[in-house]
C-alpha beads as a LAMMPS data file, in Angstrom:
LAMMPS data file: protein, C-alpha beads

156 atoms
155 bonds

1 atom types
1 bond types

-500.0 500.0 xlo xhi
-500.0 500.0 ylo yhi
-500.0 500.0 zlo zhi

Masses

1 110.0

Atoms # bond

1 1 1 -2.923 -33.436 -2.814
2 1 1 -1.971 -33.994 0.688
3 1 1 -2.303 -37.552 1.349
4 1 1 -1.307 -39.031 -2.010
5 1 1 1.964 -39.000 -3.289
6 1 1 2.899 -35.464 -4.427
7 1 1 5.550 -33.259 -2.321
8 1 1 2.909 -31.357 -0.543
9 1 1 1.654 -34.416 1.399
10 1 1 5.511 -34.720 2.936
11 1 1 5.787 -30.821 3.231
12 1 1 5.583 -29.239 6.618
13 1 1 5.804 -25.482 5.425
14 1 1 3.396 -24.145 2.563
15 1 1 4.844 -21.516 0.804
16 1 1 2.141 -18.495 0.013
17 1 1 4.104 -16.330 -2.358
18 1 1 3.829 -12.004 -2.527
19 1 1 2.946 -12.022 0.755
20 1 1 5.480 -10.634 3.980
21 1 1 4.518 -12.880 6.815
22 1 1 3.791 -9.748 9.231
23 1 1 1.170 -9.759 6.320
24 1 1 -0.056 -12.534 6.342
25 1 1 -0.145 -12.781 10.311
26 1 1 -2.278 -10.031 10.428
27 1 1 -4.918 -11.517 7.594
28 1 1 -4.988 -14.445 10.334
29 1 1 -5.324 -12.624 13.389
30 1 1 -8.199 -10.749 12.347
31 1 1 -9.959 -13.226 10.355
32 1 1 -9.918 -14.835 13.951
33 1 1 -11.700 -12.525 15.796
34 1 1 -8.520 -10.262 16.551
35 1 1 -9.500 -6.149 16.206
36 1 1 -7.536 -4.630 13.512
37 1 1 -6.016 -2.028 15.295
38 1 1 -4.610 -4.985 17.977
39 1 1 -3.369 -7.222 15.044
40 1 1 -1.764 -4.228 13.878
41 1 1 -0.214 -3.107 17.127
42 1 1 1.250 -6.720 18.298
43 1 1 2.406 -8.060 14.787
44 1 1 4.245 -4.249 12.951
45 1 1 7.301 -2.980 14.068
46 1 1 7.589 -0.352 16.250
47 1 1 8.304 3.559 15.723
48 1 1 10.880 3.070 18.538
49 1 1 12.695 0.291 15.937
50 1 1 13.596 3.391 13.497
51 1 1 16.056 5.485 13.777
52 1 1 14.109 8.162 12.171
53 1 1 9.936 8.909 11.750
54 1 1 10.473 8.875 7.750
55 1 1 11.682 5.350 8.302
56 1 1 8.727 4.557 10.320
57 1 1 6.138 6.300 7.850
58 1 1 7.384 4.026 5.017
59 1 1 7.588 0.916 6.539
60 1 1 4.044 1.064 7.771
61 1 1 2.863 3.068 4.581
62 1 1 4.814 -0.373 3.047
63 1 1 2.889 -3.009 5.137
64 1 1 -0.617 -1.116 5.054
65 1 1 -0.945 -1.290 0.963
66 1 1 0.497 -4.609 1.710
67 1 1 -2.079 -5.724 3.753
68 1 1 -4.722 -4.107 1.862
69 1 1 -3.520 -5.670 -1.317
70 1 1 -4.021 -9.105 0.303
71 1 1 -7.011 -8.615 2.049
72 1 1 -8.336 -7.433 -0.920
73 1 1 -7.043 -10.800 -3.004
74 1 1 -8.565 -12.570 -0.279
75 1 1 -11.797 -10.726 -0.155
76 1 1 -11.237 -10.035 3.825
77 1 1 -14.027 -8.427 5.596
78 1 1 -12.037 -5.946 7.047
79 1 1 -10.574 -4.428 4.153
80 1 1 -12.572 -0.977 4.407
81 1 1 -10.565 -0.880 7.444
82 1 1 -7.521 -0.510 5.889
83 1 1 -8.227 1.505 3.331
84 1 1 -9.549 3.839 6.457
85 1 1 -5.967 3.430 8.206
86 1 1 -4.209 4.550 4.861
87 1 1 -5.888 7.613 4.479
88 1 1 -6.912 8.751 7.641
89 1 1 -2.578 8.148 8.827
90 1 1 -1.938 11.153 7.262
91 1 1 1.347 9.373 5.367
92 1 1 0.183 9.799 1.727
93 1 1 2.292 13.037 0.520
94 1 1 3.489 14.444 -2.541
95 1 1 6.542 12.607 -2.630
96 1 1 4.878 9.060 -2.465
97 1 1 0.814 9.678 -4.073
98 1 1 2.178 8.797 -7.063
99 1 1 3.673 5.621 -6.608
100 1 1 0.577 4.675 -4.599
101 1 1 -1.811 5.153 -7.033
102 1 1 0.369 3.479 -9.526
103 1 1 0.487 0.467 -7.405
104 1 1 -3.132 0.285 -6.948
105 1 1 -4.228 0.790 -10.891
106 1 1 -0.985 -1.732 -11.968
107 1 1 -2.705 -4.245 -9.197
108 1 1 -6.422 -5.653 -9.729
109 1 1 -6.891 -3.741 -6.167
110 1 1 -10.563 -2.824 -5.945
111 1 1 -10.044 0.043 -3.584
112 1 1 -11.696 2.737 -5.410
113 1 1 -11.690 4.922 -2.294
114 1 1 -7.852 5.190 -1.525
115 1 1 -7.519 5.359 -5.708
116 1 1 -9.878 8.552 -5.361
117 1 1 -8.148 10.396 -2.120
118 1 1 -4.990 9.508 -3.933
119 1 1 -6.258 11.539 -7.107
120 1 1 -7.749 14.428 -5.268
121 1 1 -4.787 14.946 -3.610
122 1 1 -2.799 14.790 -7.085
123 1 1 -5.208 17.713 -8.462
124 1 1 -5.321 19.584 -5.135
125 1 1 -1.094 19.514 -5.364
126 1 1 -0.619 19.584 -8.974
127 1 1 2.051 22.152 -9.010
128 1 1 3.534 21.426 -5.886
129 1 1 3.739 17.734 -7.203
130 1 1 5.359 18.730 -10.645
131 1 1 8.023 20.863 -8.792
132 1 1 9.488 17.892 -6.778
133 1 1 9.229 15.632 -9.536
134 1 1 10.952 18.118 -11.945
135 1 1 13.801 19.088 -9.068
136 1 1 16.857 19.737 -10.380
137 1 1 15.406 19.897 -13.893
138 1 1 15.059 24.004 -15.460
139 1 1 13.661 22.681 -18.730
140 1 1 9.806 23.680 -19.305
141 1 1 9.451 20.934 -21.668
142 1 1 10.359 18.315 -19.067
143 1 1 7.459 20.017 -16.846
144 1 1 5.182 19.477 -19.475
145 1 1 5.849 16.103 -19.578
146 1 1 5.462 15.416 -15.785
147 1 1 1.891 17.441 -16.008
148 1 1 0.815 14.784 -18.501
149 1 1 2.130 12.104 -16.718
150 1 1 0.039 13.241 -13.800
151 1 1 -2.976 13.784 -15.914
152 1 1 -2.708 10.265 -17.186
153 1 1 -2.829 9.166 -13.537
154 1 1 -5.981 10.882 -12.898
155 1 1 -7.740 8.902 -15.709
156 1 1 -7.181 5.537 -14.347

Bonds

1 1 1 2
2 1 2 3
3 1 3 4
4 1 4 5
5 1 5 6
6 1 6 7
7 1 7 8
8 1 8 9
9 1 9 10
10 1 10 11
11 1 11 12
12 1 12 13
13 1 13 14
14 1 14 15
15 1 15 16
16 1 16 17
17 1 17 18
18 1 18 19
19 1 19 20
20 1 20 21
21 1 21 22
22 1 22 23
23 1 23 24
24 1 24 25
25 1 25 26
26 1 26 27
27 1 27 28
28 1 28 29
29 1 29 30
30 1 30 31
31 1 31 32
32 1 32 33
33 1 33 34
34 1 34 35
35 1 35 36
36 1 36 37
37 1 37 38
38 1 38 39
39 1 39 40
40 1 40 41
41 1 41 42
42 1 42 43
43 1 43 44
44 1 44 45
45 1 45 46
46 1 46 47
47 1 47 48
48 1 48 49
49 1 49 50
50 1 50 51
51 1 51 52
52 1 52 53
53 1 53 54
54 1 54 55
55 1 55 56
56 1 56 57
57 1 57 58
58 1 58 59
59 1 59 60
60 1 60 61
61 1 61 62
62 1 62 63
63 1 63 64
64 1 64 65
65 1 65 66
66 1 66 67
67 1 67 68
68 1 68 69
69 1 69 70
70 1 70 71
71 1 71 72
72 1 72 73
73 1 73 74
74 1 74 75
75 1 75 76
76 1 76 77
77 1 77 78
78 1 78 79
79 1 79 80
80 1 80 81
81 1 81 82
82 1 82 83
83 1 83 84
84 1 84 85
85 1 85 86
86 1 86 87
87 1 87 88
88 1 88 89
89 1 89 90
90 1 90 91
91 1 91 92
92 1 92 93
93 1 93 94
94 1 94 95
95 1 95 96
96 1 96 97
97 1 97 98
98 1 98 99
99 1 99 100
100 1 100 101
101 1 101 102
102 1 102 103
103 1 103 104
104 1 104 105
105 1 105 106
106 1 106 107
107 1 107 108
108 1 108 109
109 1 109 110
110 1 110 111
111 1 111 112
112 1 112 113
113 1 113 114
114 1 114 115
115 1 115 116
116 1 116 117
117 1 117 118
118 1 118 119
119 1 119 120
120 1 120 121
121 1 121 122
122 1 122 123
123 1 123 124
124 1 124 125
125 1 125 126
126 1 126 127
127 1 127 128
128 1 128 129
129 1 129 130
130 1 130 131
131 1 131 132
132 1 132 133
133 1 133 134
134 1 134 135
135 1 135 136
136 1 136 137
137 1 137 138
138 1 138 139
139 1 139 140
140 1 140 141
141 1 141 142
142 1 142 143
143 1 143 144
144 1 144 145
145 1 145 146
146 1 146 147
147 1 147 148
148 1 148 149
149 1 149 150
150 1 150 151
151 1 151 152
152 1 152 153
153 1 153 154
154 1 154 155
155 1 155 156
């Protein structure tokens, strides 16, 4: 493949698709020898980079599934790690749980403990849950619907 005559024998770059390359940086650093926490600290951007701490909390919210998403497609070693970082951050909240665990049961992510905070956490805030998602929305039936929704969720 790289020495006969396809296009990856003349490439320089090799593309790895899905994967930010703050991502991917990390996977290397660490599977290296570098601490998590360091590869972390010297590769993400900065809370002083955001204008705001809600900025902050979703970018690295962003980059930890992320990275847990890859190092779980590339069976990393330190991928209890992150699953440790995303709950213990204190940045999963009623306005995002759902979209996490959505992402993690639409992905063939193995993290089954970060699936189960995420659905304690549902059950524990049903009600507060259902009264953001149906905001702006009076109708009972509507309600109803979102409860179900979140019931489905818990099934996964």
């Amino acid at each position: 493949m790289f020495y006969g005559q396809l296009s990856e024998a003349t490439k320089t770059d090799v593309p790895i698709n899905e994967i930010e390359s703050d991502i991917f940086w990390i996977l290397l650093l660490c599977l290296y020898g570098e601490s998590f926490e360091n590869a972390m600290n010297d590769t993400l951007r900065k809370p002083s980079d955001f204008t705001n701490e809600e900025e902050y909390k979703d970018y690295h919210l962003s980059s930890l599934i992320d990275l847990l998403k890859t190092t779980d497609f590339y069976d990393a070693g330190f991928k209890d790690e992150v699953e440790d970082k995303i709950i213990d951050c204190n940045y999963i909240e009623v306005s995002n749980v759902c979209d996490i665990l959505i992402h993690l049961n639409s992905n063939t992510c193995q993290s089954t403990r970060l699936k189960s905070y995420c659905k304690d956490y549902i059950s524990k805030n049903k009600e507060i849950i259902i009264n953001q998602l149906s905001e702006n929305r009076e109708n009972e039936h509507e309600r109803s619907r979102i409860s179900q929704y979140l019931d489905s969720l818990l099934l996964d």
